[in-house]
N, C-alpha and C positions, 0 to 999 in steps of 0.2 A: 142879389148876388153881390158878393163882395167886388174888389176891383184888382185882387189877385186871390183867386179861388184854390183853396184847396184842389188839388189833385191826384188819383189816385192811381198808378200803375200797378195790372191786377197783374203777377206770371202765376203760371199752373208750371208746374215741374214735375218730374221724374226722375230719370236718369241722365240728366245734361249738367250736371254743378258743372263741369268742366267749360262749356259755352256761357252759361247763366256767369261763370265769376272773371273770365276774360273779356267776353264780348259783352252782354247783356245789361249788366248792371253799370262797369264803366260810361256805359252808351248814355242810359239816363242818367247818371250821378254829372254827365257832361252838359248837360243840356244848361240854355242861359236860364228858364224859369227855373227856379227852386222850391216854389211853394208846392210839394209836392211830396207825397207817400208812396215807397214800393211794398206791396202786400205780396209775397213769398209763400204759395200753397202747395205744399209738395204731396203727391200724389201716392202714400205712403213708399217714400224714398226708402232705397236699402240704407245703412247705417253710415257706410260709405261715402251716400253722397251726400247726406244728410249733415253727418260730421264738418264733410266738407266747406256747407255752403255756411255752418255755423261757427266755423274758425274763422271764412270768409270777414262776415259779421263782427266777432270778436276785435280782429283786428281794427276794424274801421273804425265801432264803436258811433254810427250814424241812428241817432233815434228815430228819424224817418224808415228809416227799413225792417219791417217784420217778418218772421221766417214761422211758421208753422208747418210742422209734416202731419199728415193726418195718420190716424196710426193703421190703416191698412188702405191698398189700392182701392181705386174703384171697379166694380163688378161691371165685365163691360163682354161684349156678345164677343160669339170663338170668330166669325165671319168675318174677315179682316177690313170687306169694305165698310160694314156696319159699325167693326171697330173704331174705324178711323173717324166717324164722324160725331160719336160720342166720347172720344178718350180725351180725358184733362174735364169732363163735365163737374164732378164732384170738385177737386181743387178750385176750378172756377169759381164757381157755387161759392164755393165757402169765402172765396177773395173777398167776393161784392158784401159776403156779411160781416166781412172785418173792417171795409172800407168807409175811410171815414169822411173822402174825399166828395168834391159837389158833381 
């Protein structure tokens, strides 16, 4: 292992661009380590937010940061507790395979 390791910050998203490009992202872009990657899995985001979080990007123009929307939601049960314990599995999923961190 190297002696400052790659790192990987996986988000799963949906419909929060609004928290993800105020809070979220500032948060870790603050941090003292920099040897690090944020992997952006959206959860297929509406166009809206999607838009959003890739003007976000745009602007910044940080190569550490990758946005991918998946192009449809994940299929997840109607039972809201069973919901909640699988919602974001799919975007997760796919972070760790984009991730190129140790």
């Amino acid at each position: 292992m190297s002696e400052n390791p790659l790192v990987t910050v996986r988000i799963a998203t949906y419909q929060n661009s609004k928290l993800l490009i105020e809070r979220t992202l500032p948060t870790i872009l603050s941090q003292t380590y920099q040897n690090f990657e944020i992997v952006i899995v959206g959860d297929g985001c509406t166009s809206e937010h999607a838009e959003r979080i890739e003007s976000w990007l745009r602007d910044r123009n940080d190569q550490r940061i990758l946005f991918l929307n998946l192009p449809q939601r994940g299929v997840y049960p109607s039972d809201p507790m069973r919901r909640w314990m699988v919602a974001g599995v799919p975007p997760a999923n796919k972070g760790i395979d984009l991730a190129k961190g140790e």
